[in-house]
C-alpha positions as CSV (number, residue, x, y, z in Angstrom):
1,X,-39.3,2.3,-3.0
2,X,-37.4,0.0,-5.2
3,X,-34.1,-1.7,-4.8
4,X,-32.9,0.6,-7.5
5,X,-33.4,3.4,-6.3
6,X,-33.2,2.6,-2.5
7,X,-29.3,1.2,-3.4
8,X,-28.3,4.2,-5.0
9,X,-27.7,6.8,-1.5
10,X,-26.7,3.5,-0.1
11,X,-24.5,2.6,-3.1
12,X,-21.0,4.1,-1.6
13,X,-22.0,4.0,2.2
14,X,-23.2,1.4,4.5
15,X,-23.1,3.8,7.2
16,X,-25.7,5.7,6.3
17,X,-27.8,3.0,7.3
18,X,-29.0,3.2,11.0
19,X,-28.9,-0.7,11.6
20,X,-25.4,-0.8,10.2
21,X,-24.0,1.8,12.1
22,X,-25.2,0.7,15.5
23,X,-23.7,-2.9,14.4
24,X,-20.4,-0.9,13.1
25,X,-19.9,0.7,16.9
26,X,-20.8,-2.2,18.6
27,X,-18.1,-4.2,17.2
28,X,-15.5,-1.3,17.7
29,X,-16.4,-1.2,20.9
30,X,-16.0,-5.1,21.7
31,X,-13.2,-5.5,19.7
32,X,-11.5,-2.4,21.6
33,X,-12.2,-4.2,25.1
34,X,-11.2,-7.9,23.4
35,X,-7.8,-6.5,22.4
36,X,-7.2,-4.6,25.2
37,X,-7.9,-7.3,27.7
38,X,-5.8,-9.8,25.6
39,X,-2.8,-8.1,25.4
40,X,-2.4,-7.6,29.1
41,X,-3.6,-11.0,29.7
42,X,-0.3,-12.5,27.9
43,X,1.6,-9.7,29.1
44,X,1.2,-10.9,32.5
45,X,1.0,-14.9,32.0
46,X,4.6,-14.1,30.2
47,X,5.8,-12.0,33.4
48,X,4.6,-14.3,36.1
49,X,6.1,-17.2,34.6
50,X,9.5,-15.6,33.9
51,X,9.2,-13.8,37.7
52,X,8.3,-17.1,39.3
53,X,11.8,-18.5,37.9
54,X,10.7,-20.0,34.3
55,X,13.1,-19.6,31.3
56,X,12.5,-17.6,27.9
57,X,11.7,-21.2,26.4
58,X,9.0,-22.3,29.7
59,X,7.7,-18.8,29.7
60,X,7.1,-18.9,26.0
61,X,5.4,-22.4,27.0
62,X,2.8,-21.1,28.8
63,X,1.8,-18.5,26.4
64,X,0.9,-21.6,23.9
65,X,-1.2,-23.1,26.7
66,X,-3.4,-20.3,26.7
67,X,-3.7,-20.5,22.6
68,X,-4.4,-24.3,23.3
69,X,-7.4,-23.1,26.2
70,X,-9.1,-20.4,24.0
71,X,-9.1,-22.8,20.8
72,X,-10.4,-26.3,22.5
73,X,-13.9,-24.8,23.3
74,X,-14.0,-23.4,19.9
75,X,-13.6,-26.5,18.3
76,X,-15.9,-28.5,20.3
77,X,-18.5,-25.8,20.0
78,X,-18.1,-24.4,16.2
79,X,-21.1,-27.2,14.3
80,X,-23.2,-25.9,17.3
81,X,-22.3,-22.4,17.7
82,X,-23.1,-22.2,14.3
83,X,-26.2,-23.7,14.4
84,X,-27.2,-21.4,16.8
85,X,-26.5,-18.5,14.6
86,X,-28.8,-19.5,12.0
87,X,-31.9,-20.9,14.7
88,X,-32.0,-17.6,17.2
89,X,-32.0,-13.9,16.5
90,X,-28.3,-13.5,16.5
91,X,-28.5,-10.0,18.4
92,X,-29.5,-12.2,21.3
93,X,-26.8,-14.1,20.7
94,X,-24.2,-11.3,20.3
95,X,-25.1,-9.6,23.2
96,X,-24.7,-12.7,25.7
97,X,-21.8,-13.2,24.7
98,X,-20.5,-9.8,25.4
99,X,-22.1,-10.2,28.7
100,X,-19.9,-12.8,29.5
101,X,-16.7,-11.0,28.1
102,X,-18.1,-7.9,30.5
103,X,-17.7,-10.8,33.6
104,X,-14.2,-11.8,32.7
105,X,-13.0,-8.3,32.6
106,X,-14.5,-7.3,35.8
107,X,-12.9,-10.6,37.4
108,X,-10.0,-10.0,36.4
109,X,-9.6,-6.1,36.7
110,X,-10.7,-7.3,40.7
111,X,-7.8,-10.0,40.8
112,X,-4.9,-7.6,39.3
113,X,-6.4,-5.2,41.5
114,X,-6.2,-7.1,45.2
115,X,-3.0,-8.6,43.7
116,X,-4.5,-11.9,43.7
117,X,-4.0,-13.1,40.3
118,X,-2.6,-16.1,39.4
119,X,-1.9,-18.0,36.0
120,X,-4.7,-21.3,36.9
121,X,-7.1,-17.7,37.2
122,X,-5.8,-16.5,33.8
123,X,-6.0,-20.1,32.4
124,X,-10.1,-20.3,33.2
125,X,-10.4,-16.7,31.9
126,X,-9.0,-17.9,28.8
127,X,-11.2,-21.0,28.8
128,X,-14.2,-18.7,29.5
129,X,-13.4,-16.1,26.4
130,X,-13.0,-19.2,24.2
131,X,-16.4,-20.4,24.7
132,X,-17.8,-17.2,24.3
133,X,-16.2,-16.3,21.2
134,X,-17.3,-19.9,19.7
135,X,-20.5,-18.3,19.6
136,X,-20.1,-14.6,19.6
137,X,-18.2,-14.7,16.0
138,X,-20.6,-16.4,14.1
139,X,-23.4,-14.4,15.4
140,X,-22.0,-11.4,14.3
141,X,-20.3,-12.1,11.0
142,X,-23.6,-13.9,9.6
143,X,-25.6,-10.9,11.3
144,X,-24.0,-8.1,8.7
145,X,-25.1,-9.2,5.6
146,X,-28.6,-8.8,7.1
147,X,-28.0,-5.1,7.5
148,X,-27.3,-3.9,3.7
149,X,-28.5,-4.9,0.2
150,X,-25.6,-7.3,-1.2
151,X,-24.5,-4.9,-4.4
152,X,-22.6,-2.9,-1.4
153,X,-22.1,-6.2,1.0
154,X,-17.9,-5.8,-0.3
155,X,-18.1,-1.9,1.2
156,X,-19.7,-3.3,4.2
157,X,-17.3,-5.9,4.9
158,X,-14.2,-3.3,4.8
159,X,-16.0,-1.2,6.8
160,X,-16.7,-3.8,9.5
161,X,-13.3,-4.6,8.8
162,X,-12.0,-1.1,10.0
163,X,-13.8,-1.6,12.8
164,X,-12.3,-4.5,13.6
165,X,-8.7,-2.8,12.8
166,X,-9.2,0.3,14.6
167,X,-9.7,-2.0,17.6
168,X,-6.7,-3.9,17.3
169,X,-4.9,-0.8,17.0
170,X,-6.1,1.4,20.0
171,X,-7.4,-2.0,22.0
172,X,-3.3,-2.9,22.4
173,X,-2.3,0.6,23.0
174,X,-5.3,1.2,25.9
175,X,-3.9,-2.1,27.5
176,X,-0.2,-1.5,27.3
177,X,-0.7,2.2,28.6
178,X,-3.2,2.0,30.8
179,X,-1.5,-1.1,32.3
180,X,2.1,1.0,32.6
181,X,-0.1,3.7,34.8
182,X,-2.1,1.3,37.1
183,X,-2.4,-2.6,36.2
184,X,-6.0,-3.1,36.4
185,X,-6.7,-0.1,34.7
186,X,-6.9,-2.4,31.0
187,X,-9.4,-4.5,32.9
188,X,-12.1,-1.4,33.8
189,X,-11.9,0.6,30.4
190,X,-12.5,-3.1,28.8
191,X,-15.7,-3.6,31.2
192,X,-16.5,0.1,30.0
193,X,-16.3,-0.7,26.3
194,X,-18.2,-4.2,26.3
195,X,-21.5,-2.2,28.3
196,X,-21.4,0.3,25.2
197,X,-21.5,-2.6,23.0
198,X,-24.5,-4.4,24.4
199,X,-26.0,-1.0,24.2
200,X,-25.3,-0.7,20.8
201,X,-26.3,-4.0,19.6
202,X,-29.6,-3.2,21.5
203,X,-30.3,-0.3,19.3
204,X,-30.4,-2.7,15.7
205,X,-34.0,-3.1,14.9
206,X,-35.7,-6.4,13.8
207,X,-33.6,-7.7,10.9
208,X,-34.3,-10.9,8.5
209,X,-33.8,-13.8,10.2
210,X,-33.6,-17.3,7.5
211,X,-36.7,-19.5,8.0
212,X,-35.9,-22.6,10.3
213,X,-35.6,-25.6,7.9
214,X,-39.1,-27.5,8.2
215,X,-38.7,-31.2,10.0
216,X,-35.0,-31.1,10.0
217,X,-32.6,-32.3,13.2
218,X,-30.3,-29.7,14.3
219,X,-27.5,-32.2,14.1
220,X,-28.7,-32.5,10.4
221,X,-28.4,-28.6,9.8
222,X,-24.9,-28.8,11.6
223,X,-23.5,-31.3,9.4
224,X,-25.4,-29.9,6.0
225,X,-23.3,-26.7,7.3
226,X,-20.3,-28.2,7.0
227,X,-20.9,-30.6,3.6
228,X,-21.4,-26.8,2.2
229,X,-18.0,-25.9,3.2
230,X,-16.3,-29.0,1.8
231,X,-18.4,-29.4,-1.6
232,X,-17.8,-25.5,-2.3
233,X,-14.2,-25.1,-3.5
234,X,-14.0,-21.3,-3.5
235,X,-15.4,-21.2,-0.2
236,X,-13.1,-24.3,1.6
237,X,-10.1,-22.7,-0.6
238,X,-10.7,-19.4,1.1
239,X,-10.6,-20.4,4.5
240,X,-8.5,-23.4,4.5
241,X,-5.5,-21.0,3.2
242,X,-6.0,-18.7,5.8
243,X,-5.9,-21.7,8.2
244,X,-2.5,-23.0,7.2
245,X,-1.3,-19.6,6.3
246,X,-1.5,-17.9,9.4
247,X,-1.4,-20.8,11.7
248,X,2.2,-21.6,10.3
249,X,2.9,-17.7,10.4
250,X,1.4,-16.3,13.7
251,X,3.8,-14.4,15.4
252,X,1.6,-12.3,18.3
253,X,1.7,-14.9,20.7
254,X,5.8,-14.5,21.1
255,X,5.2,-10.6,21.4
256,X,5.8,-10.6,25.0
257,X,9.3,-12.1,23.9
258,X,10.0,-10.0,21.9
259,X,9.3,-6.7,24.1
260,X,10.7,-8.1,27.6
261,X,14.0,-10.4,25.9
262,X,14.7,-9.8,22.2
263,X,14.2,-5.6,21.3
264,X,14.1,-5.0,25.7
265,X,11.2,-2.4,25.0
266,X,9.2,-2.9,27.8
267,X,5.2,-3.3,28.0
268,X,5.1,0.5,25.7
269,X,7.0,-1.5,23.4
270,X,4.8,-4.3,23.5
271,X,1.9,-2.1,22.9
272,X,3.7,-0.7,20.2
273,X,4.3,-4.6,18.1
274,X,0.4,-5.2,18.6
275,X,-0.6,-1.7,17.0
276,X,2.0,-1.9,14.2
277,X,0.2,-4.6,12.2
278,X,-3.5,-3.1,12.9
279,X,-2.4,0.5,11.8
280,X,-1.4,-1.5,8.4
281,X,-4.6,-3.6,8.4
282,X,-6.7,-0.9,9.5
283,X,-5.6,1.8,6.6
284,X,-5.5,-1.1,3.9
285,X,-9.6,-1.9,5.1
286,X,-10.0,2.5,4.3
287,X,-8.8,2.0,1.2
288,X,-10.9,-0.9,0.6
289,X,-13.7,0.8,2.2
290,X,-13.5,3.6,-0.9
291,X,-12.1,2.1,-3.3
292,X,-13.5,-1.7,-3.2
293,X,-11.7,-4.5,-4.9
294,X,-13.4,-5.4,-8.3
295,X,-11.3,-7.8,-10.5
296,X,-8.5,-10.6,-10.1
297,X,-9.3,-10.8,-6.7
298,X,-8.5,-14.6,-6.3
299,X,-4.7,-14.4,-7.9
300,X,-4.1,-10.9,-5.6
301,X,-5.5,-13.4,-2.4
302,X,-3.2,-15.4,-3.2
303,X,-0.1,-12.7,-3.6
304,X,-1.3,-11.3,-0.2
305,X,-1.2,-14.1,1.7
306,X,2.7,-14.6,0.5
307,X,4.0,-11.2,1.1
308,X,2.7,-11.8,4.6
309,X,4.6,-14.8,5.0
310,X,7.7,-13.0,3.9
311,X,7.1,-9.5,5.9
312,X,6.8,-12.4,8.9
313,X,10.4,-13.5,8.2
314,X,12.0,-10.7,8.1
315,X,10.8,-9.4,11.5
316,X,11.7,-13.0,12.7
317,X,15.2,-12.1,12.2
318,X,15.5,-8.2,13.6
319,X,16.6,-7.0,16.3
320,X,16.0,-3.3,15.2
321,X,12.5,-2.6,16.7
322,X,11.8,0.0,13.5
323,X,12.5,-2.7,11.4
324,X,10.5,-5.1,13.0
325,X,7.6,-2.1,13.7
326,X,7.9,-1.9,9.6
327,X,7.8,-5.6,8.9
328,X,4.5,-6.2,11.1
329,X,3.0,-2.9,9.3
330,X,3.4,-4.8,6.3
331,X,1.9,-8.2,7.2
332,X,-1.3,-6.9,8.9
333,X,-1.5,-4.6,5.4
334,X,-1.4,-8.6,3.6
335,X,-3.4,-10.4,5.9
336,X,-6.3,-7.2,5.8
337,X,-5.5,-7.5,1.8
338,X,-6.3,-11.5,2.3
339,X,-9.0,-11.0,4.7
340,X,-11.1,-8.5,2.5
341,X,-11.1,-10.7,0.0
342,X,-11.7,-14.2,2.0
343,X,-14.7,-12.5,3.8
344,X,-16.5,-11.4,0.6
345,X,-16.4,-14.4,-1.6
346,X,-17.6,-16.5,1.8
347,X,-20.2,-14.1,2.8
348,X,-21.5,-13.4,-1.4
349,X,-21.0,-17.5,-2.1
350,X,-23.2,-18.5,0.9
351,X,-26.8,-18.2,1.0
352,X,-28.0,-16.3,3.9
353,X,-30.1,-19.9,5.3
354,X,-26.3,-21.1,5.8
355,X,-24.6,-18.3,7.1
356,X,-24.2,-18.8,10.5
357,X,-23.1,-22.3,10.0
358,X,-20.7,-21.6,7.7
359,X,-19.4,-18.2,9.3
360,X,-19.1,-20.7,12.4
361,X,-16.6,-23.0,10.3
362,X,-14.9,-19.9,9.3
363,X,-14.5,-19.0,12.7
364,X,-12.8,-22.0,13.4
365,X,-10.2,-21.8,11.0
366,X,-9.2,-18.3,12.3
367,X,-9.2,-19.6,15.7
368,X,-7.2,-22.5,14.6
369,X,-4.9,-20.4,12.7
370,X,-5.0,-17.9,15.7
371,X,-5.3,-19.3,19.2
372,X,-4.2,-22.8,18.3
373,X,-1.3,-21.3,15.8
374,X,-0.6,-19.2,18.8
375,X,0.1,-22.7,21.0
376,X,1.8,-24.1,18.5
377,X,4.5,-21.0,17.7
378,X,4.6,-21.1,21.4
379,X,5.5,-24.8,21.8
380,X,8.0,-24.4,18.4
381,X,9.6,-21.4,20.5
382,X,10.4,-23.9,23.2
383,X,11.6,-26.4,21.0
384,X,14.0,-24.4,18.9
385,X,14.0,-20.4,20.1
386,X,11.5,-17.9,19.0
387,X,13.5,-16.7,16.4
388,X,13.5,-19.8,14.6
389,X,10.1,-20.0,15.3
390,X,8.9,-17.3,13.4
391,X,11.2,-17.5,10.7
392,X,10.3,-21.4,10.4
393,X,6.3,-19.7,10.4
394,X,7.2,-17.7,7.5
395,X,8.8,-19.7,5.4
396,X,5.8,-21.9,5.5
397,X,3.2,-19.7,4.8
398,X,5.2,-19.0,1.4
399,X,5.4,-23.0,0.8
400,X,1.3,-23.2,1.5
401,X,0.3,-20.6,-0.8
402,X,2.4,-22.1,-3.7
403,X,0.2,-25.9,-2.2
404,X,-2.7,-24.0,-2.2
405,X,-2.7,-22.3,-5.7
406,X,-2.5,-26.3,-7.0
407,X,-4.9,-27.8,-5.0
408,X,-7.5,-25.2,-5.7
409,X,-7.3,-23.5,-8.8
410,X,-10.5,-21.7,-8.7
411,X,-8.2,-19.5,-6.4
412,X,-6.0,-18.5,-9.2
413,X,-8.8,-18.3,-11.7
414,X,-11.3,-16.5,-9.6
415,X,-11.7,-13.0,-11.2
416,X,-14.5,-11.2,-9.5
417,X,-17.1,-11.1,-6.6
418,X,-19.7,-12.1,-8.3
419,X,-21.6,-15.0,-6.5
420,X,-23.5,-17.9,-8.7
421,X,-27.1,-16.6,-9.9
422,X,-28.6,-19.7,-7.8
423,X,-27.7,-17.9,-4.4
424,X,-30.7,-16.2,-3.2
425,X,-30.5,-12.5,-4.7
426,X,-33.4,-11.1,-2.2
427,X,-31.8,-8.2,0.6
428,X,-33.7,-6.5,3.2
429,X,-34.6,-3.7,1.2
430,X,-37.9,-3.2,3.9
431,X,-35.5,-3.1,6.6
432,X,-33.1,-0.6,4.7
433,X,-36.1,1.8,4.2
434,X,-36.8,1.9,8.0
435,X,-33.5,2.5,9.0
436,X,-32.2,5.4,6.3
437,X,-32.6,8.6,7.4
């Protein structure tokens, strides 16, 4: 069969491949647990701090601490993690790593249970999930372009991306309901969902694995990983604006403060501030998904990531929770906007030898701009309020895409998808054929 022809029932739907649609509801199914898990697990660092006598401005303190725990293992680990991605079969990989998310849950759905937990047993949860994810991420994200032939890799992506969306939409709402009915109840569905992952994951068949450089040191391949990332502007422009965007910008960690102290709407409420900007993500990644992105995709990154910024401001400043519901619909809508696009000129622009190791610097940078932006919107809420905090976030996401679109051009002159004709342009078209029914 040729790639012609095999691409063509293929052309509008990865799903109709059987690798890719065990990989699709395996990462559902994780990301559903993650969510779920890590909602509840700031939810009650927030409440035992404020019960045991802590202010808003402590409380909000020890929120950053666990941003701080989950990102130090990831930077530590990211060259090797990475490595790692691109040395072993990275189903191996994905599936220990769930494993160990499956451990924490159970742990902790015990401690909530007996009544036993404490913040130091949160804080080595949180250093536990951080070196798991270091590994898991990169595993996975260099592990889908393996599953489809890259002239639908874009459809893919926004497909994994809803995927990813519909789990941080349901994932919140499971914990913050589940939690409001019995409080270790987030804990056991989570443990649930990460064994239907490893089963999933277990069902991909062999896919192409890169050859293992001949003669060459891992710590070579770790930094020739990296020297990709720096000497390719469009790819280091991508992720570096993300970084700075959304590490400026990240307001999720002061949820909690917003729910118990600013809008008073309770854990529901809470739920309801996590799921807002995943219901905006998740039906921008549909779109996507049907309608994929084909020109000026660099100046409308770009755009994206300033509306975010903005949206971000705004629900800095409300104390209306519709308003602020509306607001975070709108930034996870920019950031999936941003994301879509990030994700396929890294993954299109990276040959599949270098995947892992780049997808593992990638990784970093949304950690950074995640779990370390978390500790530092946490440690800027104790210094001047939340509020200000978030507002202060905003404001500079604006100033960094304005920075950006200077210190990298190709970002504003960056038309189309299209990768350079020296990437490698095989796919696993032998692999596809197996798994098509």
């Amino acid at each position: 069969m040729s790639a012609e022809t095999l691409s063509q029932p293929a052309e509008t739907s990865p799903l109709r491949i059987a690798n890719f649609r065990a990989y699709w509801v395996a990462r559902l199914s994780m990301t559903l647990g993650q969510y779920a898990m890590m909602l509840i697990i700031g939810w009650q660092v927030y409440n035992l701090a404020r019960d045991g006598g802590m202010s808003v401005g402590e409380a909000s303190g020890q929120l950053a601490l666990i941003g701080l725990l989950q990102f130090l293992p990831l930077f530590v680990l990211t060259p090797f993690s990475g490595w790692v991605a691109d040395n072993f079969d990275r189903r191996n990989v994905a599936r220990l790593t769930i494993l160990v998310q499956l451990a924490c849950a159970a742990t902790l759905a015990w401690l909530t249970w007996s009544q036993q937990l404490t913040i130091p047993w949160i804080y080595g949860v949180a250093i536990a999930l951080g070196v798991v994810r270091a590994f898991n991420g990169p595993a996975l994200s260099a592990l889908a372009p393996n599953l489809v032939p890259k002239a639908i890799l874009p459809n893919a992506i926004a497909l994994s991306s809803i995927s990813w969306q519909v789990g941080m939409i349901v994932g919140p709402a499971v914990g913050g309901y589940l939690h409001a009915i019995v409080p270790a109840l987030p804990y056991v569905a989570a443990s649930g969902l990460f064994v239907i992952a490893i089963l999933c994951l277990s069902m991909i068949g062999k896919v192409p694995q890169p050859a293992r450089p001949a003669n060459e040191h891992p710590i070579r391949q770790m930094v020739d990983g990296l020297q990709y990332v720096v000497q390719n502007k469009m790819v280091l422009g991508a992720i570096t604006l993300d970084l700075f965007a959304v590490f400026l910008a990240g307001a999720t960690a002061l949820f909690p403060v917003y729910a118990r102290d600013i809008l008073e709407v309770g854990e529901t409420g809470l739920a309801q501030l996590a799921m807002a900007p995943a219901v905006g993500a998740a039906l921008t990644a549909l779109f996507f998904s049907f309608r994929p992105l084909k020109t000026q995709v660099g100046p409308k990154m770009l755009w994206s990531v300033a509306v975010f910024g903005l949206a971000t401001i705004v629900f800095g400043v409300s104390t209306s929770m519709p308003l602020s519901l509306a607001m975070l619909f709108i930034v996870g809508a920019a950031d999936m906007f941003s994301v879509y696009i990030r994700q396929s000129l890294i993954q299109l622009h990276t040959p599949d030898e270098k995947r892992g190791r780049v997808s593992a610097v990638s990784l970093l940078t949304i950690s950074a701009s995640n779990e370390f932006g978390d500790f530092f919107s946490g440690t800027l809420a104790f210094l001047i309020g939340p509020v200000a905090a978030v507002v202060t976030g905003g404001a500079g996401a604006i100033l960094t895409v304005g920075l950006w679109s200077r210190l990298f051009p190709v970002l504003r002159t960056t038309k189309t998808f299209d990768p350079p004709e020296s990437l490698d342009e095989e796919t696993p078209e032998q692999t596809l054929e197996e798994n098509i029914p």
